[in-house]
C-alpha positions in Angstrom: 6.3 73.2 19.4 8.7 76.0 19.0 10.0 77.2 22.4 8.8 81.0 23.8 11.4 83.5 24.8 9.4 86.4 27.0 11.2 89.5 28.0 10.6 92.5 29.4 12.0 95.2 28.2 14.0 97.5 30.8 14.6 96.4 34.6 12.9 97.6 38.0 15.9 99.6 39.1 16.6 96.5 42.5 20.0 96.0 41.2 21.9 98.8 42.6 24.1 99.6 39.3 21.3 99.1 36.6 19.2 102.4 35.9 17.2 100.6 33.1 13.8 101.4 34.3 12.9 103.0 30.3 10.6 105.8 29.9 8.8 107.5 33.0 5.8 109.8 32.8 2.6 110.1 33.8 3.0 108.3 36.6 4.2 104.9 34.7 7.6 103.4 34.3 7.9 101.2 31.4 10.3 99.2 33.7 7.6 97.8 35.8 4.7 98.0 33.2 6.7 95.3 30.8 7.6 93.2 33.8 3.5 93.2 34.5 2.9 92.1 31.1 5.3 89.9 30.7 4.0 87.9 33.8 0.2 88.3 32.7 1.1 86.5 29.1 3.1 83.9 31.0 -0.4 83.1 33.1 -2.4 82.9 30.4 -0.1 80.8 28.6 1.2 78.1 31.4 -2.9 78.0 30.8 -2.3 76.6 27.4 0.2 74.5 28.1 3.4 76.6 27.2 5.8 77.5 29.4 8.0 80.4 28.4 11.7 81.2 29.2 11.8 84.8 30.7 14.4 87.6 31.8 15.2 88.3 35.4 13.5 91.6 36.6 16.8 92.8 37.4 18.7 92.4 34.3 19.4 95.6 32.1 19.0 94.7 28.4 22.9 93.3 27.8 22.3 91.0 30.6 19.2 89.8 29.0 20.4 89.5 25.6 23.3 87.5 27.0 21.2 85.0 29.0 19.1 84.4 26.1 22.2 84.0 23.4 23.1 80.9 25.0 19.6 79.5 25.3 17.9 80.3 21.6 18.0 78.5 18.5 16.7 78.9 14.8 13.4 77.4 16.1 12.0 79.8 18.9 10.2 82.6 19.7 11.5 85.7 21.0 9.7 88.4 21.9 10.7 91.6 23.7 7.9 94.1 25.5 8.3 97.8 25.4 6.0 100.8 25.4 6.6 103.5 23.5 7.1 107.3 25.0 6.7 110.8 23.0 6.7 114.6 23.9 4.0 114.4 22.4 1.2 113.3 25.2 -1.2 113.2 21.7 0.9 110.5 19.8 -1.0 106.8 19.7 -0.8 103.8 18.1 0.7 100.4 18.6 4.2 98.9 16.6 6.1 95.7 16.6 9.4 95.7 15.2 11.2 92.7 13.2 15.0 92.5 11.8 15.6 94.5 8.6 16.2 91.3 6.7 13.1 89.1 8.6 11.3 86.3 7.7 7.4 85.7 6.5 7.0 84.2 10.1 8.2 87.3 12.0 6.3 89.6 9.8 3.2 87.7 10.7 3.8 87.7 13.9 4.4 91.3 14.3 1.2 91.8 12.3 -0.8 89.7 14.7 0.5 91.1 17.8 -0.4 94.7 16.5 -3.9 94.1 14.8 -4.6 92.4 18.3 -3.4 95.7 20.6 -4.9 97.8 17.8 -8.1 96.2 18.0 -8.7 95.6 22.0 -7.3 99.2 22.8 -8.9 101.1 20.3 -5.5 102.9 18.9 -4.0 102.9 15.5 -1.5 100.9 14.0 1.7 102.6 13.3 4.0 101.6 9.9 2.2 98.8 7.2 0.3 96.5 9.4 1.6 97.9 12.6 4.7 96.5 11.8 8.1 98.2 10.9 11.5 97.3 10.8 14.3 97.9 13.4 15.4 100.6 10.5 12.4 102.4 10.8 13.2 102.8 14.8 14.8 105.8 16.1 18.4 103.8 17.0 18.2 102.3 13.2 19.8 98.9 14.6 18.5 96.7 17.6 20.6 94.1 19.6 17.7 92.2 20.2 17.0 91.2 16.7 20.8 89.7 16.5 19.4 86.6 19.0 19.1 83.5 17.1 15.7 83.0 16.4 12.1 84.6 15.5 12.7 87.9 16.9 9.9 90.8 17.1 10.0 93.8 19.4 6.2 94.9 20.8 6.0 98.6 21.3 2.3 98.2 23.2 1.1 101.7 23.1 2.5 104.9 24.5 3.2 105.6 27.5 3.6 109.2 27.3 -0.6 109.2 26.3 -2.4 109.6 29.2 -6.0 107.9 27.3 -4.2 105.3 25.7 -2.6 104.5 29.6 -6.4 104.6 30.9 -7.8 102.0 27.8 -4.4 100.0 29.0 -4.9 99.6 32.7 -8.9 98.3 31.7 -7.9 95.9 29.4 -4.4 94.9 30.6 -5.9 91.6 31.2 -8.4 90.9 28.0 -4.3 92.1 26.1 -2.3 89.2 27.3 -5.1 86.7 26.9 -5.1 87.3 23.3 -1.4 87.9 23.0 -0.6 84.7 24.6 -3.2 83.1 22.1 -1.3 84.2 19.1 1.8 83.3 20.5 0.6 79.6 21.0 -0.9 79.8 17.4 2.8 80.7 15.8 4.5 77.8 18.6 2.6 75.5 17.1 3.8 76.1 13.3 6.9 74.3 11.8 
């Protein structure tokens, strides 16, 4: 059983000197929505058995990335929760992003995670599959995807939509269930 690496993406501002809270609109921060996530697919999968390795709510994403440098190997999991944010309030869809040079398993992965937040909230799938490479994000090159490891990046929806926030907070719930299900489906591969 490969071992699960959870984190979520951006911090919720306690720690006086980090400002890492990500995008903020509509009365969201992606700070405390990825931290809410993150702890509802670690539920549903101390459920099945599996018992994650996550990030400090604290941490701002260098602090993270250094925790988990020390812990990975070839044979994990890492997965890293963000929502996405536009000035466009119309823009939709779900993403997960893999390395520029990734592997079959990370590809499936991504695919997987995407169809599944496609599917449950109703919203497109952005890139082939709903899965692009950290090229094809706006920074062109993510630290995250440098961790040793099977790294993807989950860009849920957006947060800057309020109708795609609404479908979120309903099925919030219903999400992690299946994303922790496809995460224990991939642990269990060689």
């Amino acid at each position: 059983m490969r071992t699960v690496f959870l984190s979520a993406g951006h911090s919720d501002g306690s720690a006086p000197s980090i400002k890492d809270r990500g995008a903020a609109t509509n009365g969201f921060i992606e700070g405390l929505l990825t931290i809410e996530l993150r702890d509802l697919i670690v539920k549903e999968l101390n459920l099945l058995g599996i018992k994650a390795i996550t990030d400090q709510n604290s941490n701002a994403l260098t602090q993270t990335l250094n925790f988990f440098r020390n812990k990975t190997s070839p044979n994990c999991i890492v997965i890293d929760i963000h929502f996405n944010s536009s000035a466009n309030p119309q823009s939709s869809g779900t993403e997960t992003l893999i390395p520029a040079k990734y592997t079959a398993f990370e590809y499936n992965l991504a695919a997987d995670f995407s169809k599944v937040g496609s599917d449950i909230l109703g919203i497109k799938l952005r890139g082939t599959n709903g899965v692009k490479t950290e090229l094809e994000s706006h920074h062109g090159s993510l630290g995250w995807m440098r961790l040793t490891g099977e790294n993807i990046l989950l860009e849920v929806t957006f947060i800057s939509n309020p109708r795609d926030m609404k479908t979120y907070q309903e099925k919030k719930h219903i999400l992690a269930k299946n994303y922790a299900s496809i995460i224990k489906q991939h642990a269990q591969i060689k």
